[in-house]
N, CA, C, O and CB atoms as a CASP TS submission, in Angstrom:
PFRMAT TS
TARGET T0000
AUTHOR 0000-0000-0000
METHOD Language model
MODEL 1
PARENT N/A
ATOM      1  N   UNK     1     -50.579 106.008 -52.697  1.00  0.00           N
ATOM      2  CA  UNK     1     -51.422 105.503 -53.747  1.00  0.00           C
ATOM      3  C   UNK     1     -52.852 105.904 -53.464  1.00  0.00           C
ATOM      4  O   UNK     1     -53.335 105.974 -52.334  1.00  0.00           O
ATOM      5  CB  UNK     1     -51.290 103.985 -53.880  1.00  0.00           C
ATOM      6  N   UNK     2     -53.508 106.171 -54.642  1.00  0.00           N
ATOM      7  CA  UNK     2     -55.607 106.051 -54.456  1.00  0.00           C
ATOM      8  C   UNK     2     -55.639 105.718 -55.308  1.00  0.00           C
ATOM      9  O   UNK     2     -54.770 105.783 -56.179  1.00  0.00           O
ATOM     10  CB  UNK     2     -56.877 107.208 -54.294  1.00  0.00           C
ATOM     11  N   UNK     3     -57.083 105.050 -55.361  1.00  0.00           N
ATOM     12  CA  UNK     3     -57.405 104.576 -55.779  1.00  0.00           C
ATOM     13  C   UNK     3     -59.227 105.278 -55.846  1.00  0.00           C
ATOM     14  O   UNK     3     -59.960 105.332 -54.859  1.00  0.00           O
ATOM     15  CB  UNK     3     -56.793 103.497 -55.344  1.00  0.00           C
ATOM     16  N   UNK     4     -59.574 105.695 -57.117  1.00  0.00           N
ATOM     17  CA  UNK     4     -61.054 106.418 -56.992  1.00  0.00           C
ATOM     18  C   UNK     4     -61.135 107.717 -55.890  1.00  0.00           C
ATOM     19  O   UNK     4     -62.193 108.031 -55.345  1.00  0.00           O
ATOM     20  CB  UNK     4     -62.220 105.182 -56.430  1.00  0.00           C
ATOM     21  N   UNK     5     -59.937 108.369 -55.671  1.00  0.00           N
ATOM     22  CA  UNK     5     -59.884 109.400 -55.011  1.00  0.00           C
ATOM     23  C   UNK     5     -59.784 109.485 -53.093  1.00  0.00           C
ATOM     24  O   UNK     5     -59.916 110.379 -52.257  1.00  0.00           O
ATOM     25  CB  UNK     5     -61.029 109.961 -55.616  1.00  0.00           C
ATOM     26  N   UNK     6     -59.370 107.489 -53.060  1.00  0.00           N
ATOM     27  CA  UNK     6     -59.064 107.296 -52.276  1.00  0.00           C
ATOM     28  C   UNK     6     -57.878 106.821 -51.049  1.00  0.00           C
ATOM     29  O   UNK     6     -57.765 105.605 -50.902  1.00  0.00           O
ATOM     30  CB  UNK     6     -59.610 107.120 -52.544  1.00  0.00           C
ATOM     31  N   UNK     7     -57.035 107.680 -50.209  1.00  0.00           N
ATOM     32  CA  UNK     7     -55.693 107.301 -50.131  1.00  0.00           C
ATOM     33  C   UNK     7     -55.576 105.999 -49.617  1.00  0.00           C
ATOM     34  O   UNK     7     -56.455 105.579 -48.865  1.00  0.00           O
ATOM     35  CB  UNK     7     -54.940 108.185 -49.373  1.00  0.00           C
ATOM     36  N   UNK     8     -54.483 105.211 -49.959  1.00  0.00           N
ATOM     37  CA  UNK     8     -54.345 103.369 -49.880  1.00  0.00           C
ATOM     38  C   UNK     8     -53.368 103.691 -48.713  1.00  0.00           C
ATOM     39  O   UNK     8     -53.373 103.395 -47.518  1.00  0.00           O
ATOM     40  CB  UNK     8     -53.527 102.196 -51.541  1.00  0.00           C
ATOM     41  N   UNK     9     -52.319 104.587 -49.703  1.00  0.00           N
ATOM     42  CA  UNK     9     -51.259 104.245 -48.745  1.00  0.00           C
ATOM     43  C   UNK     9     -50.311 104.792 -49.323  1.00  0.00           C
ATOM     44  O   UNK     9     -50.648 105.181 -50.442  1.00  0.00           O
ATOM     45  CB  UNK     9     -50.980 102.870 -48.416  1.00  0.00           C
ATOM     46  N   UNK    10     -48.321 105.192 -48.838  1.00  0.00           N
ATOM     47  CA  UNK    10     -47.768 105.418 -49.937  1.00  0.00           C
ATOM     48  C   UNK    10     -46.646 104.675 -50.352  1.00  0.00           C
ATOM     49  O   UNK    10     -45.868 104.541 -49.408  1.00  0.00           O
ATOM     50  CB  UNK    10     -47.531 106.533 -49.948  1.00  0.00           C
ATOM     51  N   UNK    11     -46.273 104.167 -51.331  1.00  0.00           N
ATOM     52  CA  UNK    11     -45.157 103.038 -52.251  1.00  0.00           C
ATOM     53  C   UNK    11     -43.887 103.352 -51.754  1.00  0.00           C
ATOM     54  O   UNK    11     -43.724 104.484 -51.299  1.00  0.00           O
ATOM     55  CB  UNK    11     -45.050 103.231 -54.083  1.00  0.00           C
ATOM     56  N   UNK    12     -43.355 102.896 -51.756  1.00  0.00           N
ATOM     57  CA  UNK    12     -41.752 102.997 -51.415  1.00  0.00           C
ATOM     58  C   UNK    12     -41.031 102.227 -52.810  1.00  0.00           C
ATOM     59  O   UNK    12     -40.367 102.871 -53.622  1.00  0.00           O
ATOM     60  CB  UNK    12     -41.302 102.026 -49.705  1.00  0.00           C
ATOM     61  N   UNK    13     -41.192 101.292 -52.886  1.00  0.00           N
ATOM     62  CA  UNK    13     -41.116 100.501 -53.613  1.00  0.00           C
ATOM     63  C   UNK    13     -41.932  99.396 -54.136  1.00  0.00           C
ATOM     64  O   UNK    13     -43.068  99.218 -53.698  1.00  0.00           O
ATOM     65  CB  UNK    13     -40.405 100.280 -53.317  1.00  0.00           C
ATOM     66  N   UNK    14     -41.390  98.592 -55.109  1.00  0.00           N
ATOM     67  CA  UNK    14     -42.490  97.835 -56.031  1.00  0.00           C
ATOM     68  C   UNK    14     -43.182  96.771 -55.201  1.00  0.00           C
ATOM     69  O   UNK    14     -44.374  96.597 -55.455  1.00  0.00           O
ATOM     70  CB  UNK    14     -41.802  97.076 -57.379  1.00  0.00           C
ATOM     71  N   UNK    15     -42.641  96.048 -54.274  1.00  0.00           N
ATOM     72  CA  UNK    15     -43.405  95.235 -53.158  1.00  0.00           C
ATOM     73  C   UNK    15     -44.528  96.493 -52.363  1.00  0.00           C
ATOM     74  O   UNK    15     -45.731  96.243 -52.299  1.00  0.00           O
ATOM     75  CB  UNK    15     -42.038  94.469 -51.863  1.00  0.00           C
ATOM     76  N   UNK    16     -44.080  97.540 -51.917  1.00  0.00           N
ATOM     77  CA  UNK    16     -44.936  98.590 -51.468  1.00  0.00           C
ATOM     78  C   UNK    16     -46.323  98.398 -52.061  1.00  0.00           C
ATOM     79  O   UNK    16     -47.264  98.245 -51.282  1.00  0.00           O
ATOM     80  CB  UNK    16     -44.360  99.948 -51.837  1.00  0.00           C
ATOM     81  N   UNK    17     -46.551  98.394 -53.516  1.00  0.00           N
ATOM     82  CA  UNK    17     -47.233  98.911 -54.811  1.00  0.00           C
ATOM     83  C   UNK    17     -47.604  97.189 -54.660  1.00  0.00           C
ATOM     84  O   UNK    17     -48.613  97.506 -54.030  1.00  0.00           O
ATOM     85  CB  UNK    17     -46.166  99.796 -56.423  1.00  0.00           C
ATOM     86  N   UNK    18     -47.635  96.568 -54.669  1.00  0.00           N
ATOM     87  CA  UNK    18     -48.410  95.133 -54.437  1.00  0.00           C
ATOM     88  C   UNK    18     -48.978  94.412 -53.624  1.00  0.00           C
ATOM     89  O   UNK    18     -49.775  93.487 -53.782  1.00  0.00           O
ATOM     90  CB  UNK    18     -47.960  94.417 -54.595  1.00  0.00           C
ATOM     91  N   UNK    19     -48.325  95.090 -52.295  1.00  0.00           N
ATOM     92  CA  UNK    19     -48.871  95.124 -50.886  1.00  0.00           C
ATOM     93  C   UNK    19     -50.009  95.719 -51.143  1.00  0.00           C
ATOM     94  O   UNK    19     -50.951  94.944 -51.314  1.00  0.00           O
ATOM     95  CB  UNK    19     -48.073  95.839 -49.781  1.00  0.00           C
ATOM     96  N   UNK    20     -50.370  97.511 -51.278  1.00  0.00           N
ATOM     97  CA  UNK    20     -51.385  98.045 -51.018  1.00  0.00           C
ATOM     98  C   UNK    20     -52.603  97.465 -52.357  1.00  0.00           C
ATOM     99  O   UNK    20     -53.817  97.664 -52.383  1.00  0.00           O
ATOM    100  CB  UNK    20     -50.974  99.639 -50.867  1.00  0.00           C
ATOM    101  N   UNK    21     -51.929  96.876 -53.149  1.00  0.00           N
ATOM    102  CA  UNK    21     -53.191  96.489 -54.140  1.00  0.00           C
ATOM    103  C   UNK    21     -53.966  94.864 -53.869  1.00  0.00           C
ATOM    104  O   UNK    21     -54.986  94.323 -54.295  1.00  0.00           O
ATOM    105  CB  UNK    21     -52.489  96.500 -55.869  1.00  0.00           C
ATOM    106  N   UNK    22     -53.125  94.569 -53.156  1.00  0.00           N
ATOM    107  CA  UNK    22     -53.374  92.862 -52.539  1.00  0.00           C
ATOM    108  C   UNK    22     -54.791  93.503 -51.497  1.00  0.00           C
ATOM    109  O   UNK    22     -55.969  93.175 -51.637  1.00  0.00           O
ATOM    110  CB  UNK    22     -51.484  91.904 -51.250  1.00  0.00           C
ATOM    111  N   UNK    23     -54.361  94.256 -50.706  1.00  0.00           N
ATOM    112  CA  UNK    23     -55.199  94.535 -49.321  1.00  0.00           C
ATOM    113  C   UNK    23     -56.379  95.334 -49.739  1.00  0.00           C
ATOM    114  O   UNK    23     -57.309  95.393 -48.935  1.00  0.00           O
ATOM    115  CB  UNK    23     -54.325  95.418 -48.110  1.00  0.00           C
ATOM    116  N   UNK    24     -56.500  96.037 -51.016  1.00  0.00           N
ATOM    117  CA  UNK    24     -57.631  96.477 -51.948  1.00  0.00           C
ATOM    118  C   UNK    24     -58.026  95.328 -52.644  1.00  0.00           C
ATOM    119  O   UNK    24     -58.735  95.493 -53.637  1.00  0.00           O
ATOM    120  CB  UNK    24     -57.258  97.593 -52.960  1.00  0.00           C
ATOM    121  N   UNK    25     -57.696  94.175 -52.306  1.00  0.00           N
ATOM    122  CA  UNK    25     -58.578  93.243 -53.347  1.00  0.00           C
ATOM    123  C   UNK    25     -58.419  92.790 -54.735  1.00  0.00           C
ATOM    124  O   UNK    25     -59.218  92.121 -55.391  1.00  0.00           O
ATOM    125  CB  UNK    25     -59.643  93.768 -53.506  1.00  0.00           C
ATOM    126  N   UNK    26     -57.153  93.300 -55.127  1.00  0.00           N
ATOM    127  CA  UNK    26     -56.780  93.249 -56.779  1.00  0.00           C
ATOM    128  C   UNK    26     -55.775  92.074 -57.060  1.00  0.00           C
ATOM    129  O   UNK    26     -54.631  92.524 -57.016  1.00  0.00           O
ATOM    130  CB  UNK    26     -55.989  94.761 -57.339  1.00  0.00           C
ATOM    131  N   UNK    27     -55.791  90.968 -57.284  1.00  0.00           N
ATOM    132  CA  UNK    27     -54.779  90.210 -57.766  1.00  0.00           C
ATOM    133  C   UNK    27     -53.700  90.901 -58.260  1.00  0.00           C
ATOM    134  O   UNK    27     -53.921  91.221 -59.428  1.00  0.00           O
ATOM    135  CB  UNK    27     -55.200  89.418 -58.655  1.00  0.00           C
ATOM    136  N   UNK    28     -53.028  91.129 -58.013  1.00  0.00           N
ATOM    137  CA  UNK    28     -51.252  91.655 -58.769  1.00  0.00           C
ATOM    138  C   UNK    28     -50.734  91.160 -59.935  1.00  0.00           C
ATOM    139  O   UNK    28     -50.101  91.857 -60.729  1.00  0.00           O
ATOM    140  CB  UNK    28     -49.948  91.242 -57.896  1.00  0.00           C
ATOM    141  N   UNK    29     -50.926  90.197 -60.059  1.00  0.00           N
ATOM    142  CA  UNK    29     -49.805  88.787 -60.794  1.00  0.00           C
ATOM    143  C   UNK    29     -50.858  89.301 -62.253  1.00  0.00           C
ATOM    144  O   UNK    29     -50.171  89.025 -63.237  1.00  0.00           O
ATOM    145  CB  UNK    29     -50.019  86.303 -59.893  1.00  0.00           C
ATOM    146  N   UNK    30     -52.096  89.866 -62.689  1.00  0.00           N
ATOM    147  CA  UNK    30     -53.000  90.235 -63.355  1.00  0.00           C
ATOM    148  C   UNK    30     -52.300  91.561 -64.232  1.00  0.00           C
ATOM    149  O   UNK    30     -52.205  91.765 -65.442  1.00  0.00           O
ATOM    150  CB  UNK    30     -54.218  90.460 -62.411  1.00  0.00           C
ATOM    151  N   UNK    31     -51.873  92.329 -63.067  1.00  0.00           N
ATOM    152  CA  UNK    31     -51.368  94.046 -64.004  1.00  0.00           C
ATOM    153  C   UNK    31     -49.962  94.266 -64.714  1.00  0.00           C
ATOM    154  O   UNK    31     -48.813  94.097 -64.306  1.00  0.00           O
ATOM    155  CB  UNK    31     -51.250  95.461 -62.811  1.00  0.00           C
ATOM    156  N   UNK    32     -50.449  94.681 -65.860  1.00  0.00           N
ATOM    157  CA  UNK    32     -49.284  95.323 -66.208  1.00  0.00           C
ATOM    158  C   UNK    32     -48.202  96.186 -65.911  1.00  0.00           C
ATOM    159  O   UNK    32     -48.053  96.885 -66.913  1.00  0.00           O
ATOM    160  CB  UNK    32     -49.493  95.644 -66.749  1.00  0.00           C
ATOM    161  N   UNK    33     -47.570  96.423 -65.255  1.00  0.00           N
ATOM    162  CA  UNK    33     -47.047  97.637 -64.442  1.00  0.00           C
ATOM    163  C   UNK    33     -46.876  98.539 -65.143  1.00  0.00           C
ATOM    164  O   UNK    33     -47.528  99.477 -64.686  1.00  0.00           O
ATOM    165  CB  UNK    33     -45.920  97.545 -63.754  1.00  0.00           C
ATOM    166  N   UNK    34     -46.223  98.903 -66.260  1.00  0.00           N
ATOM    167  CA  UNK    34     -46.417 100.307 -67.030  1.00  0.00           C
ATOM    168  C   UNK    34     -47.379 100.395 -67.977  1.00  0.00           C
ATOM    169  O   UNK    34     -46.985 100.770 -69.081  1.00  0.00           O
ATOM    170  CB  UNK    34     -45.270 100.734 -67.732  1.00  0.00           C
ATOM    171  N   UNK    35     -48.345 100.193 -67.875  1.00  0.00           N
ATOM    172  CA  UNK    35     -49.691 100.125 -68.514  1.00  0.00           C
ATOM    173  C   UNK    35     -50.398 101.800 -67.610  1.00  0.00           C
ATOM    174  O   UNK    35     -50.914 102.004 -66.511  1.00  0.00           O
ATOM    175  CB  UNK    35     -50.662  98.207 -68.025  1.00  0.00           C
ATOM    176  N   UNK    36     -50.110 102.519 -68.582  1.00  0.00           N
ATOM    177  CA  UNK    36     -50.041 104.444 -68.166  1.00  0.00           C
ATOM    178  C   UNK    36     -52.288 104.030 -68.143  1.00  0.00           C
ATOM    179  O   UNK    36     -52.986 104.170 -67.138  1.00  0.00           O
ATOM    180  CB  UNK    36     -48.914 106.307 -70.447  1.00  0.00           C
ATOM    181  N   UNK    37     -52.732 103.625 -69.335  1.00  0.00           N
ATOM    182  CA  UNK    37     -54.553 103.665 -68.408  1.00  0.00           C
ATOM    183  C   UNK    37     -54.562 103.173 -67.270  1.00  0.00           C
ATOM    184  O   UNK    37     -55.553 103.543 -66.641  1.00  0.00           O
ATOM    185  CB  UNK    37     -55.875 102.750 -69.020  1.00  0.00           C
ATOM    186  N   UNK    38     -53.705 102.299 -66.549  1.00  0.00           N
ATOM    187  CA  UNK    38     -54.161 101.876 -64.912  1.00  0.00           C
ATOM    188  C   UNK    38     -53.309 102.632 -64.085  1.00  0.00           C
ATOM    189  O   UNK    38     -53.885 103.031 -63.074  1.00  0.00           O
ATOM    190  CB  UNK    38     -53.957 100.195 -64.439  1.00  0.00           C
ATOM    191  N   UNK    39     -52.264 102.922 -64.169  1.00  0.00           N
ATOM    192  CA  UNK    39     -51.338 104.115 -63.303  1.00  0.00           C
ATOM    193  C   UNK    39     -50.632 105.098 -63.678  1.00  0.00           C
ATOM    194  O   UNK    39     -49.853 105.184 -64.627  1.00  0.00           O
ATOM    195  CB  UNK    39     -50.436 103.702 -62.648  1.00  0.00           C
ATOM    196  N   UNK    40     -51.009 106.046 -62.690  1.00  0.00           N
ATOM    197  CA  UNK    40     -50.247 107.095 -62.985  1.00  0.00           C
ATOM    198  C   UNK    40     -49.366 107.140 -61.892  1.00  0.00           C
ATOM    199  O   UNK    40     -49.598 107.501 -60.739  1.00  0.00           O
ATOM    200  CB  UNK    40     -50.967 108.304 -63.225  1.00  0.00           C
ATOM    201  N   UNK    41     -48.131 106.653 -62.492  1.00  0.00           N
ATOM    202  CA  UNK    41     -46.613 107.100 -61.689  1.00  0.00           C
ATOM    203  C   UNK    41     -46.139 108.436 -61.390  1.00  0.00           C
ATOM    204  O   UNK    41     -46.059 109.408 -62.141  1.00  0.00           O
ATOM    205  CB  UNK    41     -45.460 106.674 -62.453  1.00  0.00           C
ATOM    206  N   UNK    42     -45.833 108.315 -60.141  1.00  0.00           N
ATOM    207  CA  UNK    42     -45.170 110.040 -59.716  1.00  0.00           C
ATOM    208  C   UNK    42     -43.915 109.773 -58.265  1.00  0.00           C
ATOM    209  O   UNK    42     -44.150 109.467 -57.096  1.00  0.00           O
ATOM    210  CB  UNK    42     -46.997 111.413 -58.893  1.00  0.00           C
ATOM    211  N   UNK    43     -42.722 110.014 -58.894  1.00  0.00           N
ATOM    212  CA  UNK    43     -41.774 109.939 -58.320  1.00  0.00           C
ATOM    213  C   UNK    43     -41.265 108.408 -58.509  1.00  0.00           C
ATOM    214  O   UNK    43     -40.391 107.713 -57.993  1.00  0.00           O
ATOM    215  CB  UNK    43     -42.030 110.450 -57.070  1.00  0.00           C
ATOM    216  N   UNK    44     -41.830 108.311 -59.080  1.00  0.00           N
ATOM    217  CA  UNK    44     -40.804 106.545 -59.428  1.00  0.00           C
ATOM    218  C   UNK    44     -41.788 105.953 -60.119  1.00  0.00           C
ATOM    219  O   UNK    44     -42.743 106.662 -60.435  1.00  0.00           O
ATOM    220  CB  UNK    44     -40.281 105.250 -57.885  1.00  0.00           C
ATOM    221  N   UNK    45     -41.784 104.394 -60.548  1.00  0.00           N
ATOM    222  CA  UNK    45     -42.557 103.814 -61.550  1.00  0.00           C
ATOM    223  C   UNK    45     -41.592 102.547 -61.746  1.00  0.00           C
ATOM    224  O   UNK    45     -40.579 102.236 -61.118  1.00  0.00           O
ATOM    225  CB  UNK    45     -42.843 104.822 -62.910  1.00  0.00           C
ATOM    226  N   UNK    46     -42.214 101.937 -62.787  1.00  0.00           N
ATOM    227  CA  UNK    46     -41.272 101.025 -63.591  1.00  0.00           C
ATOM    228  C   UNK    46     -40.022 101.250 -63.888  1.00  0.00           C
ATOM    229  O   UNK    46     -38.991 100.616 -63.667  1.00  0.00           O
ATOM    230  CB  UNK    46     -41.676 100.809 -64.675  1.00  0.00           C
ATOM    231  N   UNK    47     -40.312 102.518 -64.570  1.00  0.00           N
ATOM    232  CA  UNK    47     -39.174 102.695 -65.238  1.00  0.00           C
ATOM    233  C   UNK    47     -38.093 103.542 -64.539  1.00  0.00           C
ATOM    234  O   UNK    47     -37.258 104.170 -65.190  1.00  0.00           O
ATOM    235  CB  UNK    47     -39.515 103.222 -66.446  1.00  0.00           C
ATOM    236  N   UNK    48     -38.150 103.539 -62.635  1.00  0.00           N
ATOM    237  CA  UNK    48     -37.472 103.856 -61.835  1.00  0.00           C
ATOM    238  C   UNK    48     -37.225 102.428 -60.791  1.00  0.00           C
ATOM    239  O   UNK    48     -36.089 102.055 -60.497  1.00  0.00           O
ATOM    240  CB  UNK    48     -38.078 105.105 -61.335  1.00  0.00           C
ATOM    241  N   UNK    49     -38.104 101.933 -60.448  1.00  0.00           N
ATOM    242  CA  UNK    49     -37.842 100.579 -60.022  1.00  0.00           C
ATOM    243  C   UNK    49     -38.163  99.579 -60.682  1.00  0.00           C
ATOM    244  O   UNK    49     -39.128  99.313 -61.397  1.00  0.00           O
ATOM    245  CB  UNK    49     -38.288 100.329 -59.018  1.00  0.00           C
ATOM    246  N   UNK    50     -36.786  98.764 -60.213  1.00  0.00           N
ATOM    247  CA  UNK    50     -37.177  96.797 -60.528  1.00  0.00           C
ATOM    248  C   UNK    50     -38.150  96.119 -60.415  1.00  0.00           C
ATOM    249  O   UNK    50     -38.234  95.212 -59.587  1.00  0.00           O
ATOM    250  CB  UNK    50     -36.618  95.841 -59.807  1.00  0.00           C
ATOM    251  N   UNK    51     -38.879  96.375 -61.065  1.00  0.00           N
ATOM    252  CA  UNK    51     -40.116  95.513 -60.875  1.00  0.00           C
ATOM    253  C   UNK    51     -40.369  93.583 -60.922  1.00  0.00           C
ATOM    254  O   UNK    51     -41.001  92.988 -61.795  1.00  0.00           O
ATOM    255  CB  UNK    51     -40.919  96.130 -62.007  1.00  0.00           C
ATOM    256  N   UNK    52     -39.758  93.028 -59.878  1.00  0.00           N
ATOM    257  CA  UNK    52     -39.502  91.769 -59.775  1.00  0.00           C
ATOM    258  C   UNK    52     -40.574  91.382 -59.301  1.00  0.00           C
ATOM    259  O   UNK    52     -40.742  90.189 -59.046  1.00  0.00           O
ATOM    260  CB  UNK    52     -38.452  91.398 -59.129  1.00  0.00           C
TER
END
C-alpha cells in the first residue's frame, strides 16, 4: 500500500488493508472499501476479498 507516494506496507488481505490504515492514523470503520476515488486496487480488492 502508499499512501501520497508513500510505501505503508503490503495487504495480504482485508485485515492486512486495516491494519496498515489504523497505524497511518485513519479510522477504518469510516471507508468505503470499493469507493475507486480512495483506492486503487491491484491484485485483489473487494471484489476479490471478503471484506468483513
Amino acid at each position: 500500500m502508499t499512501l501520497y507516494g508513500q510505501d505503508l506496507g503490503r495487504a495480504l488481505r482485508p485485515g492486512d488493508v486495516a491494519a496498515i490504515l489504523r497505524r497511518a492514523g485513519f479510522c477504518t470503520t469510516t471507508f468505503v472499501w470499493d469507493d475507486t476515488g480512495v483506492f486503487e486496487w491491484r491484485d485483489g480488492g473487494p471484489d476479490v476479498w471478503l471484506m468483513t
